[in-house]
MDAnalysis code that builds the backbone (N, CA, C; Angstrom):
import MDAnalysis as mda
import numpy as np

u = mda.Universe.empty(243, n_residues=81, atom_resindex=np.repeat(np.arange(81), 3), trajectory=True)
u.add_TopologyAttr("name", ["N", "CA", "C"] * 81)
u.add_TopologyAttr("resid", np.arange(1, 82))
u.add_TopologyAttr("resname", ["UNK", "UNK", "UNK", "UNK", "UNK", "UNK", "UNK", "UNK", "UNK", "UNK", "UNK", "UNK", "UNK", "UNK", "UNK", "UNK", "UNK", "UNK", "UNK", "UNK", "UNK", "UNK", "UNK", "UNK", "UNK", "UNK", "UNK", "UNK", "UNK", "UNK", "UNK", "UNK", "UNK", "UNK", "UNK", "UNK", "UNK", "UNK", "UNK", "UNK", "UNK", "UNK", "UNK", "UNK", "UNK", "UNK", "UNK", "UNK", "UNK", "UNK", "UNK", "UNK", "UNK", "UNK", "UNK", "UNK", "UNK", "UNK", "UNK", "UNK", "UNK", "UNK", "UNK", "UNK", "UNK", "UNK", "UNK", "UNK", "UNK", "UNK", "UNK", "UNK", "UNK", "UNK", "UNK", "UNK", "UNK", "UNK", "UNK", "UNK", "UNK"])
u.atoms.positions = np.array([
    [0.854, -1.150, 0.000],
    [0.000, 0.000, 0.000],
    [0.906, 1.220, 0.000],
    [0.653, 1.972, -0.866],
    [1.724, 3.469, -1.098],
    [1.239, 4.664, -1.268],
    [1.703, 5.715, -0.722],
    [0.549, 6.892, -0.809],
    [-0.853, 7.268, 0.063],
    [-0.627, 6.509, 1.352],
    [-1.675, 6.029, 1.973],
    [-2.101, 7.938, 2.816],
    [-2.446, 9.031, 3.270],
    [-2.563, 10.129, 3.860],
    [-3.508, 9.726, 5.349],
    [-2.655, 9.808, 6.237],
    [-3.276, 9.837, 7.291],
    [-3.494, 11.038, 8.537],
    [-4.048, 10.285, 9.556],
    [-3.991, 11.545, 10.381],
    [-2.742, 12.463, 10.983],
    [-2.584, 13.590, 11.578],
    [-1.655, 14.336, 11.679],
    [-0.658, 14.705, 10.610],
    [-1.024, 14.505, 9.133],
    [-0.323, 14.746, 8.040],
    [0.892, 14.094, 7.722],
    [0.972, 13.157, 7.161],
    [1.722, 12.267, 6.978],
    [1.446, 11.636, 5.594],
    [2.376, 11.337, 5.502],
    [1.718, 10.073, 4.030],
    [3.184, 9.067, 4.258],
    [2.550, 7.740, 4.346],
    [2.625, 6.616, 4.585],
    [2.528, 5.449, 3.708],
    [3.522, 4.667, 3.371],
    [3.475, 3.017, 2.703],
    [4.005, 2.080, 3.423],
    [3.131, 1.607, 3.270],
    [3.090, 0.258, 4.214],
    [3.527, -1.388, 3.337],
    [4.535, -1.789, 3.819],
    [5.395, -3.451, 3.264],
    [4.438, -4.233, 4.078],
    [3.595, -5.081, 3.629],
    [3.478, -6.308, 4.381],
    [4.083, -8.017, 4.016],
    [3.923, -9.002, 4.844],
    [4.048, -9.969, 4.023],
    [3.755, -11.017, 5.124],
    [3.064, -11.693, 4.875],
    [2.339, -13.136, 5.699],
    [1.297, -12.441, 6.562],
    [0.309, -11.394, 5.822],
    [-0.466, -10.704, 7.030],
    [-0.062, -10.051, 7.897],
    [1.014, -9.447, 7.684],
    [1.620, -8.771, 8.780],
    [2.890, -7.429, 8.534],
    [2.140, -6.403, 8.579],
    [3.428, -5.277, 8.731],
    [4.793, -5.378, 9.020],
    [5.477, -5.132, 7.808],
    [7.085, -5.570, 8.311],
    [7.792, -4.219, 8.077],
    [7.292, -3.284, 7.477],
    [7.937, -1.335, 6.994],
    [7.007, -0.655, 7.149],
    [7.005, 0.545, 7.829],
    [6.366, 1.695, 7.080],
    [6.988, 2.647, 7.024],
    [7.181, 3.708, 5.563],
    [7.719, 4.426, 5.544],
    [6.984, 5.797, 5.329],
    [7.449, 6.646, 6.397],
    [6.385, 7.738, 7.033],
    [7.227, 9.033, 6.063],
    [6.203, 9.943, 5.905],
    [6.660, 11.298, 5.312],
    [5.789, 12.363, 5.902],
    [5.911, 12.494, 7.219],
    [5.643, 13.907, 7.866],
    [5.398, 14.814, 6.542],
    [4.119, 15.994, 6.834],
    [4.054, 17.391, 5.925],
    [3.877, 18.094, 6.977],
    [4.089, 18.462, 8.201],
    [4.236, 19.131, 9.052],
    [5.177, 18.271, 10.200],
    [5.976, 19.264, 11.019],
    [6.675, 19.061, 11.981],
    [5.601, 18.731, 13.259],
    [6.224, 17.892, 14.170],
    [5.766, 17.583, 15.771],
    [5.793, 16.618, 15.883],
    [5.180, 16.228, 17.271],
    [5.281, 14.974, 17.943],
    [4.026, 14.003, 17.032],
    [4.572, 13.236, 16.603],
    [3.246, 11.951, 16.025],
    [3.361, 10.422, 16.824],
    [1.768, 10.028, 16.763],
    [1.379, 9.292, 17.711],
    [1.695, 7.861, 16.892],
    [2.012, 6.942, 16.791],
    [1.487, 5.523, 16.371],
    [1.378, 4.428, 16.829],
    [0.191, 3.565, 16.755],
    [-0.401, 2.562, 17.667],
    [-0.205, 1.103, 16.375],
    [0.785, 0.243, 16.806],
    [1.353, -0.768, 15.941],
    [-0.059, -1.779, 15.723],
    [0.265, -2.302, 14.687],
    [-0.906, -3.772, 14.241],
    [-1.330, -4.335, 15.396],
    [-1.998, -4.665, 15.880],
    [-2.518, -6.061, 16.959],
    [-1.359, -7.061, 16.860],
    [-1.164, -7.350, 17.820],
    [0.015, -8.490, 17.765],
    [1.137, -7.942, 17.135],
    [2.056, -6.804, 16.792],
    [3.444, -6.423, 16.494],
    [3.345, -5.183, 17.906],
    [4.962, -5.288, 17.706],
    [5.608, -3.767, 18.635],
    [6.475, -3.142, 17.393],
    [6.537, -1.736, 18.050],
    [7.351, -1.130, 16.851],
    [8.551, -1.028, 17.555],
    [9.632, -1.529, 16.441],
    [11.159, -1.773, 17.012],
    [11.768, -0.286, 17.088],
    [11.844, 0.005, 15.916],
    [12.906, 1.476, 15.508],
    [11.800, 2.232, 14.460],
    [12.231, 3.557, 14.802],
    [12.224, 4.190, 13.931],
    [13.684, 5.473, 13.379],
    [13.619, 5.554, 12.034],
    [14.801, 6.013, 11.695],
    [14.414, 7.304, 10.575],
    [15.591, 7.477, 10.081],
    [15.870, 8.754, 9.359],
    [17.181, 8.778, 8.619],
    [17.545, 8.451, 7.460],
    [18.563, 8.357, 6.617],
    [19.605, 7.691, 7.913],
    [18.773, 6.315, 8.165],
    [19.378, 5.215, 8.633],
    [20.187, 5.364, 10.218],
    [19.952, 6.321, 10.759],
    [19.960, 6.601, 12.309],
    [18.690, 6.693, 12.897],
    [18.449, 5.794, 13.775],
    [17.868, 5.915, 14.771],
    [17.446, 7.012, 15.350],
    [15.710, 7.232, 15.957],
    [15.155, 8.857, 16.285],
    [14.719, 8.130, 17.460],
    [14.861, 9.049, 18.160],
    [14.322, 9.075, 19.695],
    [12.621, 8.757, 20.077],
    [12.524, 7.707, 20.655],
    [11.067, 7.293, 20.468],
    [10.842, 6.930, 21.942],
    [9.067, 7.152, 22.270],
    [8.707, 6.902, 23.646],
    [7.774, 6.095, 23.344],
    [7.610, 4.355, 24.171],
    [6.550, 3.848, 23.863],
    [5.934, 3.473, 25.484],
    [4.507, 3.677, 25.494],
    [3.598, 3.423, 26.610],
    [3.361, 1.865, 26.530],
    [2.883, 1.520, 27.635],
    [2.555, -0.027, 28.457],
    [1.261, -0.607, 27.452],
    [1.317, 0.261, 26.327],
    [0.400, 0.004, 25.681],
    [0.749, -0.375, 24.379],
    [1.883, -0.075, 23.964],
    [2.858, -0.209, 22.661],
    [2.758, 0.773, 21.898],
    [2.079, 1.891, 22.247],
    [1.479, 3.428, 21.463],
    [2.999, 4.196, 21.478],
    [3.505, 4.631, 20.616],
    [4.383, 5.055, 20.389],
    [4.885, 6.429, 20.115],
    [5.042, 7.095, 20.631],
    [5.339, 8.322, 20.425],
    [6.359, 9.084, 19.984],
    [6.851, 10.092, 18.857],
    [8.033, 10.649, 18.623],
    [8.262, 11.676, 17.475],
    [9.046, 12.924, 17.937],
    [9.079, 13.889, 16.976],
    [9.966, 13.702, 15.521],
    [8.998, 14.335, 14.714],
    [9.691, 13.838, 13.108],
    [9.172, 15.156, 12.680],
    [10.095, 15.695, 12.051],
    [10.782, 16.993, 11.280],
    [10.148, 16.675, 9.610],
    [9.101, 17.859, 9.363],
    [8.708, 17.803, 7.798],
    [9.259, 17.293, 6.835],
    [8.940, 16.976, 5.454],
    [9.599, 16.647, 4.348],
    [10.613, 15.853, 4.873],
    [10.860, 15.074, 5.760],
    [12.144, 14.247, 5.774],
    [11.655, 13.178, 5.778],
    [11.999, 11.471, 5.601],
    [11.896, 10.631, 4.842],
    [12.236, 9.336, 6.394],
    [11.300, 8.888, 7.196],
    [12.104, 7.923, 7.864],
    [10.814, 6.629, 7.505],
    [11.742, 5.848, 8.638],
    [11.529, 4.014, 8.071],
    [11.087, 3.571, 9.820],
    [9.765, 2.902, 9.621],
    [9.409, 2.530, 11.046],
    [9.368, 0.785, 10.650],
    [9.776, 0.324, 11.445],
    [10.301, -1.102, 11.683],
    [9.347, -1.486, 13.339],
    [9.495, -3.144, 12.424],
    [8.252, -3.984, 13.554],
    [9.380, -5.091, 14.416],
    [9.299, -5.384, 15.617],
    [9.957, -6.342, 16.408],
    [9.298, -7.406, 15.644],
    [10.202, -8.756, 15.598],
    [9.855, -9.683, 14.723],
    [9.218, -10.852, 15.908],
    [8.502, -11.417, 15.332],
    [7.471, -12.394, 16.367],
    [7.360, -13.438, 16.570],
])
């Protein structure tokens, strides 16, 4: 799925394979903190930015929280199961 526009302005494609989210690659259109709540049954491992690692907060809930800077290009990754 590619080109997907979601909430807080973003546009988003999503890799799956065996039913299950294995990439998404996020494109912020505005700066701030964005929220994301992983598939049922995955955690989100990393998220990155021309392949470094961004500072991420996740709740007892697996809801994930973390600031991403406009027009820049990162890669959210799933703990494998």
């Amino acid at each position: 799925m590619t080109g997907l526009r979601v909430r807080g302005a973003l546009e988003i494609d999503i890799a799956w394979q065996g039913g299950r989210a294995t990439e998404v690659r996020l494109r912020p259109l505005v700066s701030g903190t964005h929220v994301f709540r992983p598939p049922r049954g995955q955690t989100i491992a990393t998220i990155s930015t021309g392949g470094k690692p961004v500072p991420i907060t996740t709740d007892r809930d697996g809801i994930v929280r973390v600031s991403l800077v406009a027009n820049r290009h990162y890669v959210l990754t799933f703990n494998p199961q």
